[in-house]
N, C-alpha and C positions, 0 to 999 in steps of 0.2 A: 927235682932234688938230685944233688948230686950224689949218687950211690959213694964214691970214694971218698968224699971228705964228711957224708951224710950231714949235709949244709943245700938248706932252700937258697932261689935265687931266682928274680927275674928274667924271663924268658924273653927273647924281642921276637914275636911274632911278624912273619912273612906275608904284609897283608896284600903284596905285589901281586902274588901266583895262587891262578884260581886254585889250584891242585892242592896249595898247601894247605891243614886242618888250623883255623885258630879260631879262637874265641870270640872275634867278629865279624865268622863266613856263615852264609844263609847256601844252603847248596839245596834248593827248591826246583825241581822238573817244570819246561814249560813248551807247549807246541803253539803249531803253527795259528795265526789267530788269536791267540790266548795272552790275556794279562794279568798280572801278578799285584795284590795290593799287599803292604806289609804296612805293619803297626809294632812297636817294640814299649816295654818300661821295664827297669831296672831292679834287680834283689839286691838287698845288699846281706851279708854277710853274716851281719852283726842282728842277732836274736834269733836265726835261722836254726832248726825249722820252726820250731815251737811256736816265736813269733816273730815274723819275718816281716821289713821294713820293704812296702814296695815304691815305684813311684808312679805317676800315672803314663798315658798310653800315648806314644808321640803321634805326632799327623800322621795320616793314610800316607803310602809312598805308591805310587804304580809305576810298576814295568810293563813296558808293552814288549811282545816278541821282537825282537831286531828284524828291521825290515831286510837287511842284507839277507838277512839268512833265509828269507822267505822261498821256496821253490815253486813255481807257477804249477796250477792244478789246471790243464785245460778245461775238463770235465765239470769241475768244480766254477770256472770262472764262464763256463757258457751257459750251464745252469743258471750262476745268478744274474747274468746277462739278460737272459730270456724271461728270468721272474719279474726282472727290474721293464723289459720292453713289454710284457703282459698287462703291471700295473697301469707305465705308461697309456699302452693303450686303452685300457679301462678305465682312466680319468678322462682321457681327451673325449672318449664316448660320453662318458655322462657328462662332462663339462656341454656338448655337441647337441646333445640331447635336451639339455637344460637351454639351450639358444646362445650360450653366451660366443660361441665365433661372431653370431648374426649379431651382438651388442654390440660387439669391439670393433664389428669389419671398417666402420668407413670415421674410429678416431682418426688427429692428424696433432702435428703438434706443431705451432707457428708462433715465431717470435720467444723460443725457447720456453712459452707455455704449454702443455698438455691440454688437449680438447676431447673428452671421448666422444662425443655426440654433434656432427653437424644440430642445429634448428629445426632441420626437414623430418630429422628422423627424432623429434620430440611431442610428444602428445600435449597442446596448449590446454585441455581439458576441454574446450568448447566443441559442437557440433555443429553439422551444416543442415540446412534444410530436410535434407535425405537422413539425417540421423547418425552421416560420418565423421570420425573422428578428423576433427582441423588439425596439423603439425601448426610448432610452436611458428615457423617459417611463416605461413600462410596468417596465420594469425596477426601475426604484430604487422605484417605488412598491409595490413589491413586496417589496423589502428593507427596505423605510420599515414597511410592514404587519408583515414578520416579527420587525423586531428591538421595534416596539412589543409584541407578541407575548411576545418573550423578559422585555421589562420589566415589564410585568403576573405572568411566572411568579416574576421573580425575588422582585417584592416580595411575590407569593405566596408564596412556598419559605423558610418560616419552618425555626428548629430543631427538633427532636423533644426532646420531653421525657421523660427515661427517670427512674423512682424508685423507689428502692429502699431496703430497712433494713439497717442492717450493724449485727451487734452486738458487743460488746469480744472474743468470739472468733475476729472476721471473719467469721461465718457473714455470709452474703448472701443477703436474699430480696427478688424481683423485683415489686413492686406496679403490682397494672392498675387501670387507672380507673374509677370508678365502682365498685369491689367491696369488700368486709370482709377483710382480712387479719388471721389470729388466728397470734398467736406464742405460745409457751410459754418461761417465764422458766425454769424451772427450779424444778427437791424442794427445798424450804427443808432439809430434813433434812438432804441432800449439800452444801447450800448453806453450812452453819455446822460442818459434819464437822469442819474443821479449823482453828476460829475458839478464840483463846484462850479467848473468853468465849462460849458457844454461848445459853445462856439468855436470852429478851429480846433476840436480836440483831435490828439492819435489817438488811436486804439492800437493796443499789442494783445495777439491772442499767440498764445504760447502751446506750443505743441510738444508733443515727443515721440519719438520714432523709437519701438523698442524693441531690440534687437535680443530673444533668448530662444535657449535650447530645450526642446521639449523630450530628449532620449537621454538617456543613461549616458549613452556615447558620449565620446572629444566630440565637439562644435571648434571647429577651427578656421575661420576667416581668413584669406590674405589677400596681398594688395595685386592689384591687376600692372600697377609698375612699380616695380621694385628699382631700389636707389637709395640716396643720401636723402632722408626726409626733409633734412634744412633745405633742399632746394625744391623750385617750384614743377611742378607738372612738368614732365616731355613738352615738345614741342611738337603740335600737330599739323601748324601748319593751315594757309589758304584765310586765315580770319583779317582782318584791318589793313589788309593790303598785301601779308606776308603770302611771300608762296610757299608750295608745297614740297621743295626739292632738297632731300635727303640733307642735311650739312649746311643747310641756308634756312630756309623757312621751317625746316621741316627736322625732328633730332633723329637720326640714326638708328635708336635703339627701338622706334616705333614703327622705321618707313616698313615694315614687313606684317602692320597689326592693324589690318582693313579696320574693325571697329574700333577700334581706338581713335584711328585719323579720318573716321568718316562721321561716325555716331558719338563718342564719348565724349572727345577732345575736352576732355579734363581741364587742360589748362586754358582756356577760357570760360571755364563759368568758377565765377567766382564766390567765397564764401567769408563768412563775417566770424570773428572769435570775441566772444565777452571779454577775457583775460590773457593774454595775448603772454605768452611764457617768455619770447624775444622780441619784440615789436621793432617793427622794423623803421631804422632813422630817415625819413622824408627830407628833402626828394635823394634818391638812391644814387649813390657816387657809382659810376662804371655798372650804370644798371643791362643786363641782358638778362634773354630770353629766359635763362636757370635761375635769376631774382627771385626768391622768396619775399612776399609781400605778406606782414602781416601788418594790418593795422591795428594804431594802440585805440580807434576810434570806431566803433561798429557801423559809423554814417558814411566810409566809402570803403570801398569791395577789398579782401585780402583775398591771395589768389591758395588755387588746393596747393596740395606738395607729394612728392613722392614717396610712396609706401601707405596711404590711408588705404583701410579694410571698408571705406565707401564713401562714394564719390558723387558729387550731382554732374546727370550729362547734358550733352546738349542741343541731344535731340528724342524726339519722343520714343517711347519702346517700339511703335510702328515704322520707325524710323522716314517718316510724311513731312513732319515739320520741327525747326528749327523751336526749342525756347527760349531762344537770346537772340539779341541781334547785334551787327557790328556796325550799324551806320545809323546815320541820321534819319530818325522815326519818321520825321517832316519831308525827308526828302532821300529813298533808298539807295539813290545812284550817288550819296555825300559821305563816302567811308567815313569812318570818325578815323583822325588821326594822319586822313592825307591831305586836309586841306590846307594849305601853306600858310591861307591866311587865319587861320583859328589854332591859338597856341593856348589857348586855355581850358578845352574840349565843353565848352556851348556846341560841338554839333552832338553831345552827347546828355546837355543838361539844359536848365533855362535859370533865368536867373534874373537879377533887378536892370531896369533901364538905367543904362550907364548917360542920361542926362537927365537935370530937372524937371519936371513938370513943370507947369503954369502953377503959380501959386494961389490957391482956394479955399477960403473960409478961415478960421482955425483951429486950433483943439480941441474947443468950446462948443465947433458944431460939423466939425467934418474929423476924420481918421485917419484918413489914405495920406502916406508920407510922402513931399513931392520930393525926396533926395537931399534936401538943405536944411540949414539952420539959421535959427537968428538971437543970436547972443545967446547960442548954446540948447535953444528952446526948439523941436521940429518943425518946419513948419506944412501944410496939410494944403489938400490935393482934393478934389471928388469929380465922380463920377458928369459931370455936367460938361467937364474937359473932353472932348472930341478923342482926345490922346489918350486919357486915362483910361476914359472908357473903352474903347476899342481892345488898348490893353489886358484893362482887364475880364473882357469877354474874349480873347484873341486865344487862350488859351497856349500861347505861348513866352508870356513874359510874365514876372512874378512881380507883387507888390508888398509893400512892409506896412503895418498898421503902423501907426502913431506909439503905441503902448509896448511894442517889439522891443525886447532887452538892451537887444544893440544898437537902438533907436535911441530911447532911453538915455543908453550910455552916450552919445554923442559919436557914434563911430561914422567914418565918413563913407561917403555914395563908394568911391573906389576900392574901401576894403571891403565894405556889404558885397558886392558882385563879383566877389572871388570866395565868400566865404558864405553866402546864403544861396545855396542853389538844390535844383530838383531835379533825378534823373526824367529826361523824357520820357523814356517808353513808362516809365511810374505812372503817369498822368493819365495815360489812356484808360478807357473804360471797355468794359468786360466785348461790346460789343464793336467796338474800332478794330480797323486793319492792326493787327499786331496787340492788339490790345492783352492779352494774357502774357508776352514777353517782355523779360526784361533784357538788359543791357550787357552784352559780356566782360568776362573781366577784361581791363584795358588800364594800362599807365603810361602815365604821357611823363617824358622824362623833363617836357618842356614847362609843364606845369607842374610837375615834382609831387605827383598824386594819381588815386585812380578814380573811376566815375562814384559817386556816389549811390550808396545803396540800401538808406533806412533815413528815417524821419529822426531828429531830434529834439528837443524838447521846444527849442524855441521856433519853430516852423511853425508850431499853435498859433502863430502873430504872423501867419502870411495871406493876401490876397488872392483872390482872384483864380480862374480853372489854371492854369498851370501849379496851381498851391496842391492842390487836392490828387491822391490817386493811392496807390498800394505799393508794396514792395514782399516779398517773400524773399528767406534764406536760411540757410542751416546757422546755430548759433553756438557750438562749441566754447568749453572754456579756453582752451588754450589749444598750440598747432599740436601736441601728443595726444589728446584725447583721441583723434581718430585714426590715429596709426597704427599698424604691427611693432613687435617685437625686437625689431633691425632692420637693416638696411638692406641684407641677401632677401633673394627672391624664398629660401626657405623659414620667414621669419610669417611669424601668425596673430592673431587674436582671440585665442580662446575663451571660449563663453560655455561654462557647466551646465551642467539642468539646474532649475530653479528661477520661478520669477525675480528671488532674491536678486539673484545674479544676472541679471538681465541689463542691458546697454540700453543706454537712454540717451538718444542726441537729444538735443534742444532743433527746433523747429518753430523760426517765427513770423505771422500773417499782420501786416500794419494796413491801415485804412484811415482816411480822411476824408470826410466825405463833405466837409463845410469849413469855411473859410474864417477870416477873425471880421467879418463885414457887421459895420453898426459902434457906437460910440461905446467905448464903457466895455465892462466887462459880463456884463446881460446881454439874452440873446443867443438864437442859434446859428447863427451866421447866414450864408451866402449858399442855398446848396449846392453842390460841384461847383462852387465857387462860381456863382452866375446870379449878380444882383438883383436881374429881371425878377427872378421868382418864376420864372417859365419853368426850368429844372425840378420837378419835385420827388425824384429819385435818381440816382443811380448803382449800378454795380459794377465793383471792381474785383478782378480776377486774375491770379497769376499759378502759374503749372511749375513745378520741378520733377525734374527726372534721376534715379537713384540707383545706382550699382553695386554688388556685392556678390563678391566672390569666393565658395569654400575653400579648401584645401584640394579638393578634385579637380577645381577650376571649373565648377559650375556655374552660373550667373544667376543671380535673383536680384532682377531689376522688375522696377514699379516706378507709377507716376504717379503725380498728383496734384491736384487743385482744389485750391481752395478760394472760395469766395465769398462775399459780404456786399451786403444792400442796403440802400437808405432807411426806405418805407418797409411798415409791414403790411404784406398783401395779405395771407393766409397761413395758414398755420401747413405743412407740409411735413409729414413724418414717411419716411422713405422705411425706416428700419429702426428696432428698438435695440438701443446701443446697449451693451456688458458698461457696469460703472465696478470701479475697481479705487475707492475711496483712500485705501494703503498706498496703493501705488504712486496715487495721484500728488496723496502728500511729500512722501518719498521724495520724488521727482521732483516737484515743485521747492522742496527743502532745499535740494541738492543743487539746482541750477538755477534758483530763480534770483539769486541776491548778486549772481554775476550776469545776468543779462540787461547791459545798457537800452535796450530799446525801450523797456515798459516803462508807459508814461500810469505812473500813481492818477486815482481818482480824484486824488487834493490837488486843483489847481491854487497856484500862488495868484495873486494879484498883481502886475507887476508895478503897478502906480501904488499903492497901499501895503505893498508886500506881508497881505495875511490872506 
């Protein structure tokens, strides 16, 4: 107020200068250490005191003592120094105490991860023998060892290969490796007991080779040479005159595979296909050595090819004797194929006398065809002919009955004796030099064919002992049934567990054991085609040898032979065979409507055609 005019008035308060008193100075003591919280709300005026309007309490404010002004207390800061290294040290104690340096000593931290604990210094939970605790380290390095362990057995622990023959009756027999297994086909006698036409009959007995895995495991097969399948077997070399030098006689990719160019030689034993998937066009343009040969015909030889998972060899497992041969059966120093003057391979087959006989009898009382015709009609030959007969006990020249298709048909002497012929070594009987072999594969580029290697339906109409003998061969449907997977040597044929799955080749044993001798279609002919009647049995017998290779390049090879007899002597049971009836059908299903050889029970007539 102003005393001289006694008039109030706004006062402007000095809020610059601490010294100065106003209305908005807090003037509160404060030391060293120490802080100040302040809180304020407002009176107002108006109803004061009686009843006074407040408002409420603002936020806390604190002052801390200005550090400027702080003056260092030695006394006071060595104390709390010493309380503060006390604590210290009585953590690190009981931290020390509790083990934890010994926890943390040997963390590391790699790759900007943190590790507290090597493996070594981890307890795996497990114990040793003695009862001491294992580290996690020692642990897994031990599960690390076993289950490496387990992986080596596993790709150890290949399949078992189990094989066996099943034949069209089911019979079952069980083949061990490396041994000779001899079957018995059956008495042609009983064989044709109830055949319309018994005289001159084939017989086809139909086999199978069955190839399954008896273990949980892969069974994996592969081929002993790998390659382009389309082409035929390596060259081994030393057969039909070839030799045996690396790039000539002999192919490159084998000269370093003893058994292969010694014992297997694949690429001459030949085999037959039912249903031929590329049949191959006769005679072969720019044929060589690499030719694949398949015939669309199962009566002469197609040859193996490269990459089948099993192969026939062509020699026995004892590796003693040959079962094929390369030359003329009649004479072994007559290679087939270098004689300059035989461009048709007769020194591999037999076949009809390429001139007439004397003419003998007719239709009416003789058979034997002498080569001619007259006015379309056969005309007939017998045995009384000095020529015929010689012939046809000569057991090397073949003769055509009267009633013969192609006879029949009016076909002339010079296409007969390119197109009716019989391997030689076929003829021989079980007991002759060479008698159990046949013929290797062989194509003659000059006769535009290979040797013949199965009976066809119309040889039932031929004469005389070169008529009569066997043949044996593998009979696949087509050239992929016995292949792997590709063409690299890492390519396979797997076979699972289960008979289901089990591989079935075809397997086929032919026999003739009687000729078409006698008028008519009555009559059991000639036996071994020997009019005399001196003959009143024989047996015919042919061997094949078989290879098969896992995935480890193990070998499971086996032989085998089978044969068949005229007469029956006795009854002879060696062993009581597993019949396996499902099987039998199975298989029989599956392969038998493609197999060209089997000659039906129903013969046709071919004068009466019923």
């Amino acid at each position: 107020m102003d005393e001289t005019t006694g008039q109030y008035s706004w006062q402007v308060e000095n809020v610059e200068n601490a010294d100065a008193i106003n209305i908005n100075q807090l003037d509160i003591p404060i030391q060293q250490n120490e802080s100040v919280q302040i809180r304020i709300k407002s009176l107002s005026e108006a109803g004061y005191p009686s009843n006074p309007l407040e408002s409420d309490y603002s936020e806390v404010v604190t002052i801390n003592f200005p550090q400027e002004l702080i003056q260092p207390d030695t006394t006071s800061s060595i104390i709390s120094q010493n309380e503060k290294a006390l604590a210290t040290v009585q953590i690190n104690q009981d931290l020390q105490e509790k083990g934890v340096d010994t926890h943390i000593a040997n963390s590391f931290t790699a790759n900007g991860k943190y590790f507290a604990h090597p493996s070594t210094d981890i307890s795996s939970g497990f114990l040793s023998p003695e009862q001491t605790p294992i580290n996690l380290f020692d642990a897994l390095t031990t599960l690390q060892n076993r289950i490496a362990q387990l992986e080596q057995f596993i790709q150890r622990s290949r399949g078992e290969l189990s094989v066996t023959i099943l034949d069209n009756n089911g019979v079952t027999t069980a083949i061990k490796k490396d041994t000779l297994t001899t079957l018995f086909a059956g008495y042609y006698s009983q064989d044709v007991a109830n055949f319309n036409i018994r005289k001159g009959a084939i017989v086809s007995k139909n086999y199978f080779i069955r190839l399954s895995n008896v273990k949980a495991t892969a069974l994996e097969l592969i081929s002993k040479i790998s390659g382009s399948r389309s082409k035929r077997a390596y060259a081994s070399g030393g057969k039909f005159g070839a030799n045996s030098t690396p790039g000539s006689g002999m192919d490159f990719f084998v000269q370093n595979d003893t058994y292969y160019t010694s014992r297997g030689k694949y690429d001459y034993v030949p085999i037959s296909f039912s249903q031929p998937g590329n049949p191959t066009t006769l005679p072969v343009t720019g044929y060589t050595l690499e030719s694949q040969i398949s015939n669309i015909s199962t009566e002469r030889q197609s040859s193996q090819s490269r990459g089948q998972y099993i192969y026939s060899r062509y020699r026995d497992i004892g590796n003693t004797e040959d079962f094929y041969i390369d030359y003329n059966i009649d004479n072994s120093s007559d290679i087939i194929g270098l004689n300059p003057l035989v461009t048709d391979l007769t020194d591999a087959e037999y076949t009809l006398r390429n001139t007439f006989y004397n003419q003998v009898g007719t239709t009416t009382t003789d058979f034997i065809w002498n080569g001619n015709y007259s006015s379309g009609n056969p005309l007939t030959t017998n045995v009384s002919d000095a020529t015929v007969s010689s012939d046809y006990l000569s057991g090397n020249i073949l003769l055509a009955h009267v009633n013969h298709p192609n006879v029949q048909a009016g076909d002339l002497l010079a296409t007969l004796t390119n197109s009716i012929r019989m391997a030689k070594a076929a003829t021989k009987i079980s007991t002759d030099i060479d008698g159990k072999k046949q013929t290797a594969f062989f194509y003659s580029p000059t006769f535009g064919n290979t040797i013949k290697s199965s009976f066809v339906p119309n040889d039932q109409y031929l004469l005389g002992k070169a008529s009569c003998g066997s043949y044996m061969f593998l009979l696949p449907r087509e050239e992929d049934s016995l292949t792997v997977n590709g063409d690299d040597a890492l390519s396979v044929k797997a076979i699972i567990i289960g008979e289901g799955n089990a591989i079935s080749i075809p397997l086929v044993f032919q026999y003739r054991m009687t000729d078409y001798y006698g008028l008519g279609v009555n009559g059991l002919g000639a036996i071994g085609g020997d009019y005399t009647g001196v003959t009143t049995d024989v047996i015919f017998s042919k061997k094949i040898g078989l290879d098969l290779f896992d995935i480890d390049e193990n070998r499971f090879s086996f032989d085998l032979e089978i044969f068949a007899k005229y007469a029956v002597d006795k009854l002879n049971i060696n062993s009581i065979p597993s019949i396996s009836i499902a099987n039998a059908l199975k298989d029989l299903t599956s392969n038998i409507p493609g197999t060209q050889p089997n000659i039906n029970l129903t013969t046709t007539n071919p004068l009466t055609g019923k």
